[in-house]
VOLUMGU-906650 format. One record per atom (N, C-alpha, C, O): x, y, z; residue in one letter. Coordinates in steps of 0.2 Angstrom, whole numbers, padded with zeros to 4 digits, always signed. Example, Ala and Ser with C-alpha at 12.3 -4.5 7.8 and 13.67 -1.06 7.14 Angstrom:
+0066-0028+0039a;+0062-0022+0039a;+0066-0016+0039a;+0071-0017+0042a;+0064-0011+0035s;+0068-0005+0036s;+0064+0000+0039s;+0067+0006+0040s;
# end
This chain:
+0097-0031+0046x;+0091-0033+0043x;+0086-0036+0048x;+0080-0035+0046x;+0089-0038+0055x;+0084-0041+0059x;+0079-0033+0059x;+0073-0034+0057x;+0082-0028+0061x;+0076-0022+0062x;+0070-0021+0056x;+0064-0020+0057x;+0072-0021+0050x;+0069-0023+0044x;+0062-0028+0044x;+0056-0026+0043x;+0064-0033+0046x;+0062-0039+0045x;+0055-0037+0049x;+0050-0037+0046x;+0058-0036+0057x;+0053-0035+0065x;+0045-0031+0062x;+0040-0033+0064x;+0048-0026+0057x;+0042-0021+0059x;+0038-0021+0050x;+0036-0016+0047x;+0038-0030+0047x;+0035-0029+0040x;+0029-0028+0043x;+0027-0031+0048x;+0023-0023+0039x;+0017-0026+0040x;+0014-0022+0035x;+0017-0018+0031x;+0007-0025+0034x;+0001-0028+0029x;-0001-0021+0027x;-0001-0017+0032x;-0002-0017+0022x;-0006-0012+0017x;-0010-0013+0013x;-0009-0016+0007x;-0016-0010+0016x;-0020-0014+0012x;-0023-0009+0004x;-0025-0003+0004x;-0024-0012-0001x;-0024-0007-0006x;-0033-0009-0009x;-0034-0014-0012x;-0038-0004-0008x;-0043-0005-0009x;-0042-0009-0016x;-0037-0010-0020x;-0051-0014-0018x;-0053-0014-0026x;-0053-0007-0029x;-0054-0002-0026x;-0052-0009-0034x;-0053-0004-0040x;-0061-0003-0041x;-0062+0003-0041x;-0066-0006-0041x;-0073-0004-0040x;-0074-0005-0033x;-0071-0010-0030x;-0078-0002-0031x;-0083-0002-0025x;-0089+0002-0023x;-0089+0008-0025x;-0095-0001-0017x;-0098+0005-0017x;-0097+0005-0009x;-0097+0000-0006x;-0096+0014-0006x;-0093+0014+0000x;-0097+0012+0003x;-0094+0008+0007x;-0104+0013+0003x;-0108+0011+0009x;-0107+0005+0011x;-0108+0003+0016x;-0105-0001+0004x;-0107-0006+0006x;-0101-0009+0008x;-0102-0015+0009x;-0094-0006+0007x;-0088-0007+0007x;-0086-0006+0014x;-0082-0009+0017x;-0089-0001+0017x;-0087-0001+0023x;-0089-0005+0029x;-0086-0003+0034x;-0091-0008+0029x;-0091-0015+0035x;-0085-0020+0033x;-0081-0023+0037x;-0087-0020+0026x;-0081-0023+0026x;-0075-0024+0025x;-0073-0029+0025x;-0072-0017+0024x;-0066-0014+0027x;-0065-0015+0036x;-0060-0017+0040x;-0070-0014+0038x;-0069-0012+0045x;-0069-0021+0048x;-0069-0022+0054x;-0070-0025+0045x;-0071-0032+0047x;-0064-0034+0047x;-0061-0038+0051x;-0061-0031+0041x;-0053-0031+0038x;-0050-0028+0041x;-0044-0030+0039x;-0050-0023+0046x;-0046-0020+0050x;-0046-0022+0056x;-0041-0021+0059x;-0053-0025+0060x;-0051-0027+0067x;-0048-0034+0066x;-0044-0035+0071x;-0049-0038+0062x;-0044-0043+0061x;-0039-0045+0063x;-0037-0050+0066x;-0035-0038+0060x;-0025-0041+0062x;-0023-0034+0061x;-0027-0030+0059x;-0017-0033+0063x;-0013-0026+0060x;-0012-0025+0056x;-0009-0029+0053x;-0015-0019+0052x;-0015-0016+0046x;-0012-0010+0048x;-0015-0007+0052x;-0006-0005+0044x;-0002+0001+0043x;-0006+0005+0041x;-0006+0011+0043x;-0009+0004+0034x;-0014+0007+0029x;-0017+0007+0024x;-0013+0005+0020x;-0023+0008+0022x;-0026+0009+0018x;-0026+0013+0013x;-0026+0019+0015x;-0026+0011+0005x;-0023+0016-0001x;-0031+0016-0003x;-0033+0010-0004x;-0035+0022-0004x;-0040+0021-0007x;-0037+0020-0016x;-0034+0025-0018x;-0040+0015-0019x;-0037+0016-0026x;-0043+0014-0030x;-0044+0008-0030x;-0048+0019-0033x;-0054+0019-0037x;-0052+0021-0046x;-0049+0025-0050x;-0054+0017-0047x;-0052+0020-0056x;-0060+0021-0060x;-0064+0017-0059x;-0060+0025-0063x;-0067+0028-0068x;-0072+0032-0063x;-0077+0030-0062x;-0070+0036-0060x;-0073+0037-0054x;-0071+0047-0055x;-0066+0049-0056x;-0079+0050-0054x;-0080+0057-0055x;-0076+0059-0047x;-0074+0055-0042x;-0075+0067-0048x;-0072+0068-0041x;-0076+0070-0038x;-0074+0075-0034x;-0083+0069-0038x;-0088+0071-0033x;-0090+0064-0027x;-0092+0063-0021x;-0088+0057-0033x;-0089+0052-0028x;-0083+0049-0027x;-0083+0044-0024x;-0078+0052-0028x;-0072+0051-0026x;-0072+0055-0018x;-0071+0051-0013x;-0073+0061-0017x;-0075+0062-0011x;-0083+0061-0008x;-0085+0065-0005x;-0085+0057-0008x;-0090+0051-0005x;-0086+0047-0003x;-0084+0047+0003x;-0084+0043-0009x;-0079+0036-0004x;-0075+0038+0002x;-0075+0034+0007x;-0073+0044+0000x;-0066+0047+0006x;-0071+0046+0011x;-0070+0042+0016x;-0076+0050+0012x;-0079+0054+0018x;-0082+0046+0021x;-0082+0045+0027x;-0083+0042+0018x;-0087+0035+0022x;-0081+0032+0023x;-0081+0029+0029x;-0076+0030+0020x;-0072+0026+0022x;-0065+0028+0028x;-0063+0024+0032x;-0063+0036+0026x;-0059+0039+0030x;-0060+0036+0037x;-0056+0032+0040x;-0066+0039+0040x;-0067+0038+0048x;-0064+0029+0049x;-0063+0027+0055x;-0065+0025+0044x;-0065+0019+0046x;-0059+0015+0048x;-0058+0010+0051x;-0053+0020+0043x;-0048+0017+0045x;-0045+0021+0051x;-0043+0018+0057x;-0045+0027+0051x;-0043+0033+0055x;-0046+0032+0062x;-0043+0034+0067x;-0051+0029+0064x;-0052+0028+0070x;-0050+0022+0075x;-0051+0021+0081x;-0046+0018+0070x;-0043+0012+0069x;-0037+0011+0070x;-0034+0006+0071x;-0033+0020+0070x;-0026+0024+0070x;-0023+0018+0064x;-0018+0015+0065x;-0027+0019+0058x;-0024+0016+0053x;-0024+0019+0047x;-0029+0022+0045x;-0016+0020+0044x;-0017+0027+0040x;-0020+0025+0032x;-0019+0019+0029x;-0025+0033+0031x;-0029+0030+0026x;-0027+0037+0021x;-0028+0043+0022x;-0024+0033+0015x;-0021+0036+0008x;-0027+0037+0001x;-0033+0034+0001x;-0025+0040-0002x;-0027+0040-0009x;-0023+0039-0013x;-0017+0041-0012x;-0024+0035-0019x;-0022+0036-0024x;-0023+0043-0030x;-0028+0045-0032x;-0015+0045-0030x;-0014+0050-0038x;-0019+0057-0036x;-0020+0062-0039x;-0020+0056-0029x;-0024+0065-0029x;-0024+0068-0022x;-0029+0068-0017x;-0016+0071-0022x;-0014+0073-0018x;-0017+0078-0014x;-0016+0079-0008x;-0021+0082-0017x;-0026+0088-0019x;-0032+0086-0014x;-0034+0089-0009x;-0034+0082-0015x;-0040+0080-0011x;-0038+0076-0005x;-0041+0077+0000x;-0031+0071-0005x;-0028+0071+0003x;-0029+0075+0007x;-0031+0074+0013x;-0028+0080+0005x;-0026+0085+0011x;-0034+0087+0010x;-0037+0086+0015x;-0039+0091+0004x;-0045+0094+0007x;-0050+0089+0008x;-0055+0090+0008x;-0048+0084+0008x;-0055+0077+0013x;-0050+0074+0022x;-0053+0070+0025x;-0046+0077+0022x;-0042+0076+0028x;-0039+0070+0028x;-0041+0068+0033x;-0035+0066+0023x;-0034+0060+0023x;-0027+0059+0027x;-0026+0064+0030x;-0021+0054+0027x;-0017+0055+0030x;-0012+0056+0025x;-0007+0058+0027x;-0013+0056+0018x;-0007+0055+0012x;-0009+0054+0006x;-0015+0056+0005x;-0005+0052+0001x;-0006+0048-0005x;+0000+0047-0006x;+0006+0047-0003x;-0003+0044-0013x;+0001+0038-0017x;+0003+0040-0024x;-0002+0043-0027x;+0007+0040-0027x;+0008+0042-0034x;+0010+0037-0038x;+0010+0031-0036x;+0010+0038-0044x;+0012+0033-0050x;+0016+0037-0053x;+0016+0043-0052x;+0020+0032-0057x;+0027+0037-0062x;+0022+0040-0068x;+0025+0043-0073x;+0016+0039-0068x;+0012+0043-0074x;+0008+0049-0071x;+0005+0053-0074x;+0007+0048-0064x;+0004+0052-0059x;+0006+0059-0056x;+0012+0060-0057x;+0003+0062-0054x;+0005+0069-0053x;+0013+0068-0049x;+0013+0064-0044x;+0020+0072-0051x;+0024+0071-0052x;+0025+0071-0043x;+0021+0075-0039x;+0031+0066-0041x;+0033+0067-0032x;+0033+0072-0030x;+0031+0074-0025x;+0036+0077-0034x;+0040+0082-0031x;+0033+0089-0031x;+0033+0093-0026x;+0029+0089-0036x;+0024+0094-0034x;+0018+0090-0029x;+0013+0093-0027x;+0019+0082-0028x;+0013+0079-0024x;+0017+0081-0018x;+0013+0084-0013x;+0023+0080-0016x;+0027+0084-0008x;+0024+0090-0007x;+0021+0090-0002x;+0025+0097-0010x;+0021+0102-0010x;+0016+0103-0009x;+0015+0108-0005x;+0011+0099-0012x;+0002+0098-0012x;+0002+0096-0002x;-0001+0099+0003x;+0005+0089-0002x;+0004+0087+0004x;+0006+0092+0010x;+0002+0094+0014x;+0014+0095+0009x;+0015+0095+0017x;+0018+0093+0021x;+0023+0091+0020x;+0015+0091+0026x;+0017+0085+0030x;+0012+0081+0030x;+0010+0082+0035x;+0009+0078+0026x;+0007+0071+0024x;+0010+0067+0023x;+0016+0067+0023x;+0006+0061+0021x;+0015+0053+0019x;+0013+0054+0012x;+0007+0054+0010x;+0016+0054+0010x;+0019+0052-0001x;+0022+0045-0001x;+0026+0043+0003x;+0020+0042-0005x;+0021+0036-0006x;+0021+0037-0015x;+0017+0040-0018x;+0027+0033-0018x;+0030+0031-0025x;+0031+0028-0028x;+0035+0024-0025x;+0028+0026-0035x;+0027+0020-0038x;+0034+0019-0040x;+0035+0023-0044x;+0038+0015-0039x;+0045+0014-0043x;+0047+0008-0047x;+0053+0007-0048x;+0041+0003-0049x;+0040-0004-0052x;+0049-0008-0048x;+0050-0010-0042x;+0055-0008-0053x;+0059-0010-0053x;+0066-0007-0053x;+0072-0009-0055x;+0064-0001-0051x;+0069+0005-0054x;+0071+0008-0046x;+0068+0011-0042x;+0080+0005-0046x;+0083+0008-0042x;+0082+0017-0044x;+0080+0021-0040x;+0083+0019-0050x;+0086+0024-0050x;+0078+0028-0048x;+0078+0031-0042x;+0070+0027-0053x;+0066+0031-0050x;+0065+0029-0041x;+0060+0033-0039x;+0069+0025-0038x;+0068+0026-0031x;+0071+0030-0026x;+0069+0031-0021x;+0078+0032-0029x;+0082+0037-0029x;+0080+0044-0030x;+0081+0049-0027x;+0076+0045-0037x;+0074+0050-0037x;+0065+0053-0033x;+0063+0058-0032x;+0063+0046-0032x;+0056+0048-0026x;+0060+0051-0019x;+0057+0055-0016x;+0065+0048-0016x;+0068+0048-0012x;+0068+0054-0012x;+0064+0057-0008x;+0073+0059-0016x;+0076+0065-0017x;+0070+0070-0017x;+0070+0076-0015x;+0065+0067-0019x;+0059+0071-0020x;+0055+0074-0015x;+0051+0079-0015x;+0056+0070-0010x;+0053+0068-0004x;+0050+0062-0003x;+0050+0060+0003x;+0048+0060-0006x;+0044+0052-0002x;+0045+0049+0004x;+0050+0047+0006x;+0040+0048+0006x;+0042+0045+0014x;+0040+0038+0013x;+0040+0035+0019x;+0038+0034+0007x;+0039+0028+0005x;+0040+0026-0003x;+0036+0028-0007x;+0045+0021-0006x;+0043+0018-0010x;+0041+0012-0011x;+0041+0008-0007x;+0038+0010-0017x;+0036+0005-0020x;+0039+0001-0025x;+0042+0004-0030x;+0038-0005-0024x;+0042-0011-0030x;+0037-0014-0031x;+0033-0016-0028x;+0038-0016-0038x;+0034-0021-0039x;+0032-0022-0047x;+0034-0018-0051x;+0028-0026-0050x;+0025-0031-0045x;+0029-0038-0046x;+0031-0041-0051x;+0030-0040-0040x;+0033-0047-0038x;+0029-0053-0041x;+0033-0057-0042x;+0024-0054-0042x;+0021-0059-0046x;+0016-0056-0049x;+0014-0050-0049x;+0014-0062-0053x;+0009-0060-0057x;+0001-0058-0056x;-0001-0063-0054x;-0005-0052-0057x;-0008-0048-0054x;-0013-0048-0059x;-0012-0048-0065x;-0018-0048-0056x;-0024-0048-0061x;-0028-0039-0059x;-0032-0037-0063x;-0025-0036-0054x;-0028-0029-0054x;-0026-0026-0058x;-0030-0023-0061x;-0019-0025-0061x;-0019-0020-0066x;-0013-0023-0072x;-0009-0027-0070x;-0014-0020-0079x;-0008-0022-0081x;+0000-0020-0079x;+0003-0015-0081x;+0004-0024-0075x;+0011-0020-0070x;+0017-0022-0078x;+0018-0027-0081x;+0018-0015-0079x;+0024-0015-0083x;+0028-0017-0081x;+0033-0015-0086x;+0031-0020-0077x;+0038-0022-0075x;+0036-0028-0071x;+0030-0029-0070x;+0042-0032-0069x;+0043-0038-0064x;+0047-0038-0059x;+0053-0038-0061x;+0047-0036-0054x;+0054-0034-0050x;+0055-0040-0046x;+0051-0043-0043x;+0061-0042-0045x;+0064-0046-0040x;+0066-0045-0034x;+0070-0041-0033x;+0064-0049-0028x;+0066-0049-0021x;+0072-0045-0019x;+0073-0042-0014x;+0076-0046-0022x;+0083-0045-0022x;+0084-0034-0021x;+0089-0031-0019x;+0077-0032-0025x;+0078-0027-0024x;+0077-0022-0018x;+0080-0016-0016x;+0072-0027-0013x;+0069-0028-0009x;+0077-0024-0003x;+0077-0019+0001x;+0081-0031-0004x;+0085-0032-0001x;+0092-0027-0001x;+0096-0025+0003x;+0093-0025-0008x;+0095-0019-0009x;+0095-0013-0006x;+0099-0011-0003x;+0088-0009-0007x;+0086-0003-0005x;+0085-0004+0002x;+0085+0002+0005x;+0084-0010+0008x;+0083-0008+0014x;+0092-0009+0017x;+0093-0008+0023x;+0096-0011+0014x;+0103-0010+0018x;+0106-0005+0017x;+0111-0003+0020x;+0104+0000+0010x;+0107+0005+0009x;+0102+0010+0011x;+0105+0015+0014x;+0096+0010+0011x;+0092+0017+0011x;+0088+0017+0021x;+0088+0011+0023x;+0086+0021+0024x;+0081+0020+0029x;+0076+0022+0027x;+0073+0025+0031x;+0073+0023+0021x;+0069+0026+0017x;+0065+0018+0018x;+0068+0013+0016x;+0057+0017+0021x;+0054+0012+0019x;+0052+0011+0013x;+0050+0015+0008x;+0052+0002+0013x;+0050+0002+0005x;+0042-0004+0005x;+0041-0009+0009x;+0038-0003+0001x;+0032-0007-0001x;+0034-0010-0006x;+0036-0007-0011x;+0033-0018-0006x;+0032-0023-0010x;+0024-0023-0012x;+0020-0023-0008x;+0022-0024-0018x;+0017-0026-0022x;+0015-0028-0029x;+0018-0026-0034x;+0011-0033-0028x;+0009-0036-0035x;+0008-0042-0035x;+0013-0046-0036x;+0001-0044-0035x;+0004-0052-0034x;+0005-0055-0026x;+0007-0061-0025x;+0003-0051-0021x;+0007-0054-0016x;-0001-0056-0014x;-0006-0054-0014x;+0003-0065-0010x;-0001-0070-0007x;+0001-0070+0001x;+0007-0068+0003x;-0003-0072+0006x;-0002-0078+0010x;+0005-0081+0010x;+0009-0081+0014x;+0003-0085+0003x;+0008-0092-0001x;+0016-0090-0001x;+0020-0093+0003x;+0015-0085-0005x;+0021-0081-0010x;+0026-0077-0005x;+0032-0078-0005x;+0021-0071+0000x;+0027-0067+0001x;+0035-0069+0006x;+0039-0064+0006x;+0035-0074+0009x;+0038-0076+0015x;+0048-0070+0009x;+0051-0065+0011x;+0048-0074+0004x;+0053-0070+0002x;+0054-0063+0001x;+0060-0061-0001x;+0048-0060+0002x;+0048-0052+0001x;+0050-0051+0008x;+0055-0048+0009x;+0046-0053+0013x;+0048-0050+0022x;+0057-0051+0024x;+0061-0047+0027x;+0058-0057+0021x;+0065-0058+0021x;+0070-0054+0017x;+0076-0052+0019x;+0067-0053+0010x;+0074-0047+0008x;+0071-0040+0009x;+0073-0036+0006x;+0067-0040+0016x;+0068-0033+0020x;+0063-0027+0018x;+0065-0022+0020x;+0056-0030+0015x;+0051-0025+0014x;+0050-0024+0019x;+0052-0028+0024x;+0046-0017+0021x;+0043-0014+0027x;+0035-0016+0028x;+0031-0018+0032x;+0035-0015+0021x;+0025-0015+0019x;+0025-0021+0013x;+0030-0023+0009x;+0017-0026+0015x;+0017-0027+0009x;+0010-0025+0006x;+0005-0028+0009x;+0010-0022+0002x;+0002-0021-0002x;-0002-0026-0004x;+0001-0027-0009x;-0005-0028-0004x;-0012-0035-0005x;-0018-0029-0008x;-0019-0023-0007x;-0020-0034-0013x;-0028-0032-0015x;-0033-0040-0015x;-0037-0043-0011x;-0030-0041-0018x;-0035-0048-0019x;-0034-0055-0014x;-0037-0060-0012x;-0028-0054-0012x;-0026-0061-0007x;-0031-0057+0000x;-0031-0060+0006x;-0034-0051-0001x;-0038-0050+0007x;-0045-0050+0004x;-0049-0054+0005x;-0048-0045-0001x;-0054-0045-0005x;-0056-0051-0007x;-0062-0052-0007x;-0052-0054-0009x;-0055-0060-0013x;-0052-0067-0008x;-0050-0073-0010x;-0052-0065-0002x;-0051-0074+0000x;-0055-0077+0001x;-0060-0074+0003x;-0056-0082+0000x;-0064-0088-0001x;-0065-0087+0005x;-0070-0083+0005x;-0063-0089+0012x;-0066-0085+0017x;-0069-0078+0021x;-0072-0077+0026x;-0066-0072+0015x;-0069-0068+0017x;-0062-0063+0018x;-0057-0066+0018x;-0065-0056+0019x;-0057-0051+0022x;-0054-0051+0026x;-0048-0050+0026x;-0059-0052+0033x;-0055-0055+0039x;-0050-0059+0039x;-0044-0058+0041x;-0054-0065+0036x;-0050-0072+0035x;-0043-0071+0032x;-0038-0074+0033x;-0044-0066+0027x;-0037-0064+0021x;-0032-0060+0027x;-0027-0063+0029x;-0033-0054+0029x;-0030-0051+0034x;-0026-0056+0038x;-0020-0057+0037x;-0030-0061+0043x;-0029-0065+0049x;-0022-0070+0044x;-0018-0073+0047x;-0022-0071+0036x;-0018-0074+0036x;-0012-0072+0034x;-0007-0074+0036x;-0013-0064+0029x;-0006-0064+0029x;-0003-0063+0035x;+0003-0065+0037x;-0006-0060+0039x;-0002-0056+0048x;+0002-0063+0049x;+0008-0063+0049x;-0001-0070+0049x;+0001-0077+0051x;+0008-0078+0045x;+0014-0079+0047x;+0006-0076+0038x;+0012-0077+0035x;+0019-0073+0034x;+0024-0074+0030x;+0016-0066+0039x;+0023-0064+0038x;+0026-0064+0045x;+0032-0064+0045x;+0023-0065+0050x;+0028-0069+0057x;+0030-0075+0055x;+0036-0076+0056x;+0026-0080+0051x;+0030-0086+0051x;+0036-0085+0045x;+0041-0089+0045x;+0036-0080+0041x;+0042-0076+0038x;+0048-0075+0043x;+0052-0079+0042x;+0048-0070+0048x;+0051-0067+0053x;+0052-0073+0057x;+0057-0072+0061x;+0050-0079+0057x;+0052-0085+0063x;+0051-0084+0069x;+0055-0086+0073x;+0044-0082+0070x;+0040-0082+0075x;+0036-0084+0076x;+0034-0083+0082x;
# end
């Protein structure tokens, strides 16, 4: 579990509305901050023409940063806006045809609290799952509640990394790093921190070493 533990780090999952021009500073204020793994663009009500806008303004911002930058649910345009990956939902275009679309791209799956849908992303391909949500979240309505515990399951049986989200704080996550997430996804404890995105970054990074006991 120590190797587990070593290598959790911060995913950052855009707002739901945004406008890229003006999101991109501060994104990028968000990134020189602290270490970040990656960037999920995640947009809802949004045509696919400025769906690739956002791509094109924001891509370079994390990618020059060598920080990987995903989309959400359109695996199709990962690949034709040059992105690093996507991310899927269990309502979302199915893993196993988003693995084909991608290639060698990263696939990332929603798996709320479900051993078995994590088993079956795995089988599909995914090169990561997702749990959640661990607390309560005001970005979306999360059908499920999943427990730390599952955390800690999937990373002593599987080497398949896994993402914690929902809800996750600064405050909160110290027992997600411990039962052995890789990643943890944030939306609002970095967008929404009263000091600012920098500010939200510079704290989880602080609260997941002090998780780690370092």
């Amino acid at each position: 579990m120590g190797d587990r533990e070593a290598r959790c780090r911060l995913y950052l999952v855009t707002p739901p509305t945004l406008d890229p021009a003006a999101f991109r500073d501060t994104l990028a204020s968000a990134l020189d901050a602290g270490d970040v793994a990656a960037v999920q663009l995640r947009l809802k009500g949004i045509d696919d023409d400025g769906l690739r806008r956002a791509i094109d303004v924001l891509r370079p911002v994390a990618q020059s940063r060598d920080v990987a930058f995903l989309i959400n649910d359109r695996p199709d345009l990962a690949v034709a806006q040059g992105c690093d990956g996507a991310h899927v939902g269990q309502s979302d275009t199915p893993a196993a045809v988003a693995r084909k679309l991608l290639g060698d791209l990263t696939l990332g799956v929603t798996c709320h609290a479900s051993r078995e849908l994590a088993f079956e992303a795995g089988e599909a391909g995914a090169d990561y799952v997702a749990f959640g949500a661990f607390f309560p979240t005001a970005t979306k309505d999360a059908p499920t509640r999943a427990d730390p515990e599952i955390l800690r399951w999937w990373s002593e049986l599987m080497e398949l990394p896994c993402v914690a989200i929902g809800g996750i704080t600064a405050a909160n996550c110290a027992p997600l790093v411990r039962a052995g997430a890789d990643f943890l996804a944030v939306i609002a404890a970095v967008w929404n921190h009263p000091e600012g995105p920098a500010a939200g970054v510079r704290a989880m990074n602080a609260a997941i070493a002090a998780a780690r006991g370092q």
